[in-house]
TORNUVO-100902 format. One record per residue: residue in one letter; x, y, z of N, C-alpha, C in turn. Coordinates in pm, whole numbers, plus 50000, padded with zeros to 5 digits. Layout:
REM TORNUVO-100902
AXYZXYZXYZ/...
***
This chain:
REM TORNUVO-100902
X500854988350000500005000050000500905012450000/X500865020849867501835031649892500835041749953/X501565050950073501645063250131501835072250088/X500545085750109501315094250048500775102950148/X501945119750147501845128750248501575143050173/X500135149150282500055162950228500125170350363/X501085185150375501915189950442501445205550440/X500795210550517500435225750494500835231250643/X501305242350618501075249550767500595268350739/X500055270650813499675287250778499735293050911/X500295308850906499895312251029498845324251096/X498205320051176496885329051218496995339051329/X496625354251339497175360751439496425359851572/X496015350451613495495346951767496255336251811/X496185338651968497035327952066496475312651998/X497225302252015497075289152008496305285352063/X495555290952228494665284152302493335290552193/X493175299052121491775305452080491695298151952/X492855298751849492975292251725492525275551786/X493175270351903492745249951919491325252651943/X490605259552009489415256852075488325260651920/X488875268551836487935269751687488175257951636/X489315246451636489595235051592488875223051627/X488675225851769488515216351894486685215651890/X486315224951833484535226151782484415220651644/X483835206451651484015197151524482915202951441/X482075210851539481185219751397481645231751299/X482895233551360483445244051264484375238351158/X484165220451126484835218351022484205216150876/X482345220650921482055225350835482015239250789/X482335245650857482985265550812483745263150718/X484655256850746486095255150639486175244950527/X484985235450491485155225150354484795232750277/X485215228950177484545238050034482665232650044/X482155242349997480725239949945480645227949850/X481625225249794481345220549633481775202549715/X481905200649838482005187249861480705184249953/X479775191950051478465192350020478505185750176/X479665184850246479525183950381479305185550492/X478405172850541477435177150693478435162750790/X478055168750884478035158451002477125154051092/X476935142351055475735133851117475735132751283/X477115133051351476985127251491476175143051565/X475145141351631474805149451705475625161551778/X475395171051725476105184451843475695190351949/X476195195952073477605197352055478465186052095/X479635179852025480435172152043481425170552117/X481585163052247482755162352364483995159152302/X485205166552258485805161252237487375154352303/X487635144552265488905137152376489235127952259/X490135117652330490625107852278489675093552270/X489455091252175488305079352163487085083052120/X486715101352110485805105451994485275097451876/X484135091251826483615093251698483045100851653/X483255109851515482685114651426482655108551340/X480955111751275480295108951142480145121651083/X480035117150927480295133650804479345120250710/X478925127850595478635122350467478985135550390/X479555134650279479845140950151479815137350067/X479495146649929479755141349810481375140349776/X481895133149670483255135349632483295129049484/X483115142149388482975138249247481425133249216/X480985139249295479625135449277479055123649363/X479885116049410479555102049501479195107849617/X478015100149710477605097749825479015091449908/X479625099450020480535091450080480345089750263/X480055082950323479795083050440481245079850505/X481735085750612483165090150651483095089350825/X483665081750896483415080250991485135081851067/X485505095551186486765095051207486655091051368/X487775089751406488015089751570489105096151586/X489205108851711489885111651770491055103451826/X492495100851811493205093751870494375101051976/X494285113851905495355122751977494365135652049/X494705138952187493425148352184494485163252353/X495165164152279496165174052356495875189852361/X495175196152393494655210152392495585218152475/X496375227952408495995236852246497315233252215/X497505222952174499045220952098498565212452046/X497905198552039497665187651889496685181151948/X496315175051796495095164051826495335155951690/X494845144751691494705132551568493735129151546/X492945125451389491965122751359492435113451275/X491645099551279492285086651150490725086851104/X490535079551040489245073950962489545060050972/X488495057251050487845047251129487045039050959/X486025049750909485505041650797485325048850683/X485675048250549485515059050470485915059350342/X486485066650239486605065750089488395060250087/X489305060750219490425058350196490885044150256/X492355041050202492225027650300493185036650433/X493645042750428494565055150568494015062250520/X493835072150637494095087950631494155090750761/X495405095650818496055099650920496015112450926/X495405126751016495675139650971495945144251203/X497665146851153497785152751250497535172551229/X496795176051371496855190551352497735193151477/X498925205651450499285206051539499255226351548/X499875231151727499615245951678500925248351768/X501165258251689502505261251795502545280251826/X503155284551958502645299251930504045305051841/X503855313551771504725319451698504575336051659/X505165345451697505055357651684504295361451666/X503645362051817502005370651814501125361651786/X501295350651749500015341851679500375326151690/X499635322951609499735305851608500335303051438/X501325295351490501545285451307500955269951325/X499875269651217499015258051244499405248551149/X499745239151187500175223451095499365216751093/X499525209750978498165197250936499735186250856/X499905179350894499925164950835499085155150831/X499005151350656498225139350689498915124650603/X498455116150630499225105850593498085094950511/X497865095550379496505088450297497285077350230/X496255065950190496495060250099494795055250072/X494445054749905493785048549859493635035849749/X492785034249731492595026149639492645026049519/X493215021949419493805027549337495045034449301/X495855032249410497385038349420497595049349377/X498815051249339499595064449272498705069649153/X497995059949044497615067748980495815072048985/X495265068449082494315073949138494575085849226/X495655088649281496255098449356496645102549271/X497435105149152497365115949034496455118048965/X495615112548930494725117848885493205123148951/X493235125049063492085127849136492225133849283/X493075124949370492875125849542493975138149512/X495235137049474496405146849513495415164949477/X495005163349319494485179849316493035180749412/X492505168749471491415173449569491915180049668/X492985169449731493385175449890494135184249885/X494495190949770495385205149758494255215949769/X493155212749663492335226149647491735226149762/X491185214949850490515213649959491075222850091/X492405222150122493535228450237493565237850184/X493675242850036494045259350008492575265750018/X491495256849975490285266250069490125268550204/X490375258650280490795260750397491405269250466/X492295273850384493305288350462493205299850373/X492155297750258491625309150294490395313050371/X489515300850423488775306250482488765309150652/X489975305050692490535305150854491265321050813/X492155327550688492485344950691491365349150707/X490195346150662488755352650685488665355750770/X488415343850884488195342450998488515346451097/X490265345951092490845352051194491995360151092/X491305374051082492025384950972493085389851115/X494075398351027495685398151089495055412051167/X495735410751321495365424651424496165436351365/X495705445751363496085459851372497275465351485/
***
């Protein structure tokens, strides 16, 4: 099963404890998907979150019905947390978030660690330009969110 890694970090001008706790609210990870993947989350809110969490999502992806089920494995507030997929469109997907404080603000990391079906060239031709356009909507919609202090 080849591995593959997507690697973003951006940085936001609020403390790390304010940036984890917008993270740490699993309803705000629908603020940040693109529209065009059509994602809700099924598990009831508001959501306790820790280590041993389940979340449920359904999305479209390319038009498919995908039901996506993650668990919390890492759950460290306001410096990291881990989310794997428990059940879903991949055979891995590992996404560490981590926050660190950095001049005046937070620099926020996301590693994640995927593999699907269909290998390398299902990952070229489809997963690699999803999970790029997917994270670069993402940061732009967290500058939105948390625009740079005066």
């Amino acid at each position: 099963m080849k591995i593959f890694r997507h690697e973003t970090d951006l940085w936001l001008s609020r403390p790390p404890g304010e940036v984890f706790a917008f993270f740490g609210d699993a309803a705000n990870l629908q603020v940040i998907t693109p529209s065009w993947l059509n994602f809700q989350i099924l598990t009831p809110t508001p959501i306790a979150m820790q280590a041993g969490t389940l979340i449920d999502y359904r999305l479209r992806i390319h038009g498919v019905p995908v039901c996506w089920q993650t668990e919390i494995t890492v759950w460290e507030p306001p410096h990291r947390f881990v989310d794997v997929q428990k059940r879903g469109p991949y055979r891995q997907w590992i996404h560490e978030h981590r926050f660190v404080a950095e001049a005046n603000g937070t620099r926020c990391f996301d590693s994640i660690q995927y593999a699907m079906p269909g290998g390398w060239l299902t990952h070229r031709l489809f997963v690699k330009r999803d999970v790029e356009k997917i994270f670069a909507h993402r940061a732009c919609r967290l500058r939105q969110l948390f625009p740079a202090l005066s």
